[in-house]
C-alpha positions as CSV (number, residue, x, y, z in Angstrom):
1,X,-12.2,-38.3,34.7
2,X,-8.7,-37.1,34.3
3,X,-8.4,-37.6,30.4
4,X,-11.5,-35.6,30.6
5,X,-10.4,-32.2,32.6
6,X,-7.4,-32.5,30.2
7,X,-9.6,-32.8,27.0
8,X,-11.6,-29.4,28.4
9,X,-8.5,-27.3,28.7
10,X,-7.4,-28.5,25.5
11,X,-10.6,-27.6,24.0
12,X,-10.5,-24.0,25.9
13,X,-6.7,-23.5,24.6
14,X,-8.2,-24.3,21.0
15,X,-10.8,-21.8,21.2
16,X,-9.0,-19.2,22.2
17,X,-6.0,-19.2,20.3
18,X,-9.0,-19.5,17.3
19,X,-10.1,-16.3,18.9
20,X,-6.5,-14.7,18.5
21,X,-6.6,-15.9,15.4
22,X,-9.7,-14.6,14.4
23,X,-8.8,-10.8,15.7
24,X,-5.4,-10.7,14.1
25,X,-7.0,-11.9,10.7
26,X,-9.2,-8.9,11.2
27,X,-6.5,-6.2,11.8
28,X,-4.5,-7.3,8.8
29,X,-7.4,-7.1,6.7
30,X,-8.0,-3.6,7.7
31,X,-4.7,-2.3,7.8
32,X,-4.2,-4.3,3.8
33,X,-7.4,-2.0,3.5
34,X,-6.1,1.4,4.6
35,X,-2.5,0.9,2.7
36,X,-4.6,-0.1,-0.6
37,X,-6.6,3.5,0.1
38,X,-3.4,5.2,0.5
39,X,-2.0,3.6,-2.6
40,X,-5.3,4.6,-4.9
41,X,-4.6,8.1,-3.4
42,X,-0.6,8.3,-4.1
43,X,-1.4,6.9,-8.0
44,X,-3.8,9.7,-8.0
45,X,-1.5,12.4,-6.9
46,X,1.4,11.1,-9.2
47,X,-0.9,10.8,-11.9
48,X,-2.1,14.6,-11.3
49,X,1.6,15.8,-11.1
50,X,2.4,14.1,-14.4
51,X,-0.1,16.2,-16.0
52,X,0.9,19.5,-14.2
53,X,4.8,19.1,-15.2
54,X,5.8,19.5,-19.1
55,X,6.9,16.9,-21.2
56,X,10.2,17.8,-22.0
57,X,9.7,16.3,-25.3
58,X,6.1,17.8,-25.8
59,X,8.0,20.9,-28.0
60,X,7.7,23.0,-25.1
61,X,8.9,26.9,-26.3
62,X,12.7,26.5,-26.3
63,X,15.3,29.3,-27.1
64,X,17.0,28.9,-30.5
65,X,20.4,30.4,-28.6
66,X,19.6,27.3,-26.3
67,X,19.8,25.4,-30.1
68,X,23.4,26.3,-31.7
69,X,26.5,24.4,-30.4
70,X,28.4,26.3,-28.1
71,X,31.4,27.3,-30.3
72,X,29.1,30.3,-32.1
């Protein structure tokens, strides 16, 4: 009878650290979700400052005084 009880409580331990298990898995999967949202959303803001700031070597309007060296 005792080997049993001890078999049950065994079992029970199992089951719940499954359970643990089981909501931990969950939590990571959602938080993995939310940091993979806020990563789609940071390479679309980088991507929308890229095209907002000029390519410095797009031929952007320079100055020809900004061109000669400095001893004219």
């Amino acid at each position: 009878m005792e080997t049993s009880h001890d078999a049950d409580r065994r079992l029970t331990e199992l089951e719940i650290k499954a359970s643990y298990t089981e909501d931990l898995l969950d939590q990571l999967n959602l938080t993995i979700y939310r940091q993979q949202q806020q990563i789609d959303s940071l390479v679309l803001q980088v991507t929308q400052l890229r095209q907002q700031s000029p390519d410095p070597g797009s031929g952007a309007a320079r100055s020809l005084r900004d061109e000669l060296p400095p001893h004219y």
